[in-house]
N, C-alpha and C positions, 0 to 999 in steps of 0.2 A: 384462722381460716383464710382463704386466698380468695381476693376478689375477686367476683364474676366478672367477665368479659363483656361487655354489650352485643345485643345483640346480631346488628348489623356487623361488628368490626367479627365474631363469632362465624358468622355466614361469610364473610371475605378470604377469611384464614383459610376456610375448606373448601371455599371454590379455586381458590391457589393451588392449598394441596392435591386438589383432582387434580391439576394438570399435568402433564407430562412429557417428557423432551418431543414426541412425535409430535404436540399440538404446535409446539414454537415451528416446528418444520415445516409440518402443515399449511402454517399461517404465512411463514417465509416464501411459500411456494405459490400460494396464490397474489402474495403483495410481489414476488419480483413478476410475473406475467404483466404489471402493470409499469413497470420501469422502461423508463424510454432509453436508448442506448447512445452514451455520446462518446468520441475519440478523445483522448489526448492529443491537445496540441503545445505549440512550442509556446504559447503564454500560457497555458493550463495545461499541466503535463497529470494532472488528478486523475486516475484509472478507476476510480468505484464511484465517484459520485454519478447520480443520473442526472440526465438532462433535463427532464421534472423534479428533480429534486429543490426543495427540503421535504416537500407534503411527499415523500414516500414511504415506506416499512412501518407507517405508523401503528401497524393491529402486529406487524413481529416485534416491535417493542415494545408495545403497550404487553404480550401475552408474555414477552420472557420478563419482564419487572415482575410483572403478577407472579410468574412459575416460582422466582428469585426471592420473593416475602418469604424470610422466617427459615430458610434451607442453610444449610452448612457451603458455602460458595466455592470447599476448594476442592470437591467433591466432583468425579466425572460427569455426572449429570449436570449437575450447575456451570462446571466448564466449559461444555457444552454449550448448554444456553446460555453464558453469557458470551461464547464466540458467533452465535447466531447475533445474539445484540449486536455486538461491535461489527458485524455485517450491514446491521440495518440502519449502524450510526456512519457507516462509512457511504454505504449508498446515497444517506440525506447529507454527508460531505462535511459531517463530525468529525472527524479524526482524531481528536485533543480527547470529545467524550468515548471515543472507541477506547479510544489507548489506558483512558482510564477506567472503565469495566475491564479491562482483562491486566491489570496493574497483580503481579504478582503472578500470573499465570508463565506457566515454562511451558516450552514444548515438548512432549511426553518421547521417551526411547525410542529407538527403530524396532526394540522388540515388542512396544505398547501400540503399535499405530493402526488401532481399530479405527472402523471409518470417521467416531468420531473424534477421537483424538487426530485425526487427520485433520478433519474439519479445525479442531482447536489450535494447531498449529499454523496454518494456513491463514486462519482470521489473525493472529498475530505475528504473522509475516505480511500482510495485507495491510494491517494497521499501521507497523515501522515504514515500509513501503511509503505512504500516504504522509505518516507526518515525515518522512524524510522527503517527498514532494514541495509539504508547505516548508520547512525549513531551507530549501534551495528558492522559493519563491520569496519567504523570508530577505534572504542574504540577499536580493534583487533590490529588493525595497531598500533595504538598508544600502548597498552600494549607491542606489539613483540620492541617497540624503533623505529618504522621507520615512524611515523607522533606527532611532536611537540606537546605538550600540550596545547600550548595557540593557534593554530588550530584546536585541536579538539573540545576544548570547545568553540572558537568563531565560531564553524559549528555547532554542533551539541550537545553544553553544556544544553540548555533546554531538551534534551531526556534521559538526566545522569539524569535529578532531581535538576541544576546547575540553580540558578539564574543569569543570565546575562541578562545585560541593551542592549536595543536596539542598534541598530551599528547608532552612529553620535549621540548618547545623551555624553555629559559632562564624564560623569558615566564610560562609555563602557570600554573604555581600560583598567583602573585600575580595576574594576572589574573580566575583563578577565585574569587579570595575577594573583591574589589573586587566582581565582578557580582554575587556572590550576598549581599553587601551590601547591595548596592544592589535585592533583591528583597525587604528586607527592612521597606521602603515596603507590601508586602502583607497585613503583619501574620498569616503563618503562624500556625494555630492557633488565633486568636482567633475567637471563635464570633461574632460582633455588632460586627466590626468598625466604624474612623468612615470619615467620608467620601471621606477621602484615602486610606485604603486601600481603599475599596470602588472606588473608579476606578483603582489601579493592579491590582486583581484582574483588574479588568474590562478591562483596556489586555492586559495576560496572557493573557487566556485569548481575546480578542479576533486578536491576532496567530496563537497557536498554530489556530484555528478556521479562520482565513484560510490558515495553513499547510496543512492540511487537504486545504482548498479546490483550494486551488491544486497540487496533488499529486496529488488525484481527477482536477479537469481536466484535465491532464498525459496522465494515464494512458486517460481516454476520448482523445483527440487522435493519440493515437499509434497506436491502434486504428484497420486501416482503415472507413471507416465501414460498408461492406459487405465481407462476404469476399468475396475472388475465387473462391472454387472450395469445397471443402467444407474446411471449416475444421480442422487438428488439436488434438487433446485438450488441448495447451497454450495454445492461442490461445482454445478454449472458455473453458478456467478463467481465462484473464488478461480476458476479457472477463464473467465471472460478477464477479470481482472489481472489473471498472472499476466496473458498474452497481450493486453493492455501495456501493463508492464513494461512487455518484450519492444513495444514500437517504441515508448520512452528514449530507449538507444540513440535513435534519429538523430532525437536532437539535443542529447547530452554528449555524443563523441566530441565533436567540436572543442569543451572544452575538457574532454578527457584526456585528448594524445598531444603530447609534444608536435612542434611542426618544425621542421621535414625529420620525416621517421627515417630511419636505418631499414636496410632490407631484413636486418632481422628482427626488427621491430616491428616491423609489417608484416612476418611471418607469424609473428607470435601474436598480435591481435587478432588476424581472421583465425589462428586457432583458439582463441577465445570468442570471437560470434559467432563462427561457425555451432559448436554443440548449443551455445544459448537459444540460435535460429530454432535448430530443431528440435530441442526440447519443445519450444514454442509452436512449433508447427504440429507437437504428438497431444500436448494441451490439450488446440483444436479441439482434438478429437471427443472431446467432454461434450461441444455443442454445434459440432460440425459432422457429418458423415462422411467417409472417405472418399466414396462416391463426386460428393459437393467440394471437397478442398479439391480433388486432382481438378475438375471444372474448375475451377477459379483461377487456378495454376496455369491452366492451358488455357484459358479465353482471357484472366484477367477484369474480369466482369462480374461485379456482387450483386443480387437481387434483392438479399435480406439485410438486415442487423449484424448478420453471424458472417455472411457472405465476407459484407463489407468491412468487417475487423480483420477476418480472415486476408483481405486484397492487401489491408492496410498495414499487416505483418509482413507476406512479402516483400510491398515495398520499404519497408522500415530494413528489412535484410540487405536487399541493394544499395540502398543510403548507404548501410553502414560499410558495407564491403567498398563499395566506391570512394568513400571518406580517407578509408584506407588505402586504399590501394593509389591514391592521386598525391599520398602525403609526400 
């Protein structure tokens, strides 16, 4: 005969199972009305954490753990919820726990992309996004001399371009010491480095800027570019975060381009900001009304949260066009 259950852990089990993906959304929707909204800047370039953050999404992550007892995880609904989670770990500026709830997750077909597999795609395109943030803030630290080598490449050696083996294969450790050897062309710590380290800095932080890049992109892409109907509180924030994202730009061209570009070098970058801009500006339109972007456009002047991200894309377009065009 099969042991009975206790009672309490019996009544836990089925208050789980009542719940349902609409509660985690629910609950998503009322915890982000209380999220305070901050910019990326050029030493925190992080686009989801809030500016009240850690004490945020705490009742959407406490209800998608609850929802997650005892369910099959690889399963649309649980993907789901746990892409709502990795939402609310990235809001409290998780990124390392986001990345690990959706560990194994893929992004579903272009013929599967019902809203919520949109949504599931998006929260792990937001989550690479973010730890490829801290992996560039990483490689900072580690340039100034004040985080190890063979730490940075065993955190965050796949966002350099670094082959490293899985952690607990054979492989792993001699691996990790070989690359982080071999980062030692950077000359960690030295204030006035030579030449040859000043280009393998530069090769570094060049790749990691690109990673960046190309993880923003990702995440505006996957966005439709208009909602269909009125958009939920998840797809708000994963879209405040893509256009977030898009300002990013600013302040990684610098060490994205070669310096002095060719004209046709400089042709073919503003053809690459150019659509990234405007994808970024159709975003917007997730928590901005058309109405309010052409205002901004033409006065320059934000009043809200949404306003003032919105001013701060613009300007993040200019930066980058002028970056360019002065090479």
């Amino acid at each position: 005969m099969r042991p009975l259950l206790p009672v309490p852990l019996l009544l836990a089990l089925a208050a789980c199972a009542s719940l349902r993906t609409h509660d985690i959304a629910d609950t998503f929707a009322a915890d982000a009305a209380h999220l305070v909204e901050r910019s990326p800047t050029k030493a925190d370039l992080d686009p989801a954490r809030a500016a009240n953050a850690p004490g945020v999404m705490l009742a959407t992550e406490r209800t998608a753990r609850d929802f997650l007892v005892g369910r099959d995880r690889a399963s649309t609904k649980s993907a789901y919820a746990r892409a709502l989670l990795a939402c609310a770990l990235l809001a409290q500026g998780r990124a390392l726990d986001a990345r690990d709830e959706l560990r194994g997750l893929k992004p579903r077909l272009e013929h599967e992309l019902t809203r919520e597999n949109v949504v599931i795609a998006c929260a792990i395109h937001a989550t690479s996004l973010c730890r490829s943030i801290e992996a560039h803030a990483a490689a900072e630290g580690f340039l100034a001399g004040k985080l190890p080598a063979e730490t940075f490449v065993r955190d965050y050696g796949s966002f350099a371009g670094l082959a490293v083996a899985e952690p607990g294969s054979p492989e792993h450790g001699k691996i990790v010491k070989l690359a982080a050897a071999s980062l030692e062309a950077c000359a960690p710590g030295v204030a006035e480095p030579g030449e040859s380290a000043r280009k393998a800095r530069a090769n570094l932080r060049r790749t990691l800027a690109e990673q960046i890049y190309n993880d923003a992109a990702s995440l505006l892409a996957r966005l439709p570019a208009t909602p269909q109907r009125s958009p939920g509180a998840e797809e708000v924030w994963l879209a405040k975060v893509a256009v977030k994202g898009a300002t990013t730009y600013r302040h990684l061209i610098p060490d994205m381009l070669p310096d002095p570009l060719s004209a046709e070098q400089r042709a073919w970058q503003r053809e690459q900001a150019f659509p990234l801009f405007a994808r970024a500006r159709g975003i917007a339109g997730y928590f901005l009304p058309r109405e309010a972007r052409a205002r901004v456009e033409s006065t320059r002047i934000g009043n809200t949260p949404e306003e003032i991200l919105y001013d701060r894309l613009l300007s993040a377009q200019l930066e980058v066009l002028a970056w360019i065009d002065t090479r």
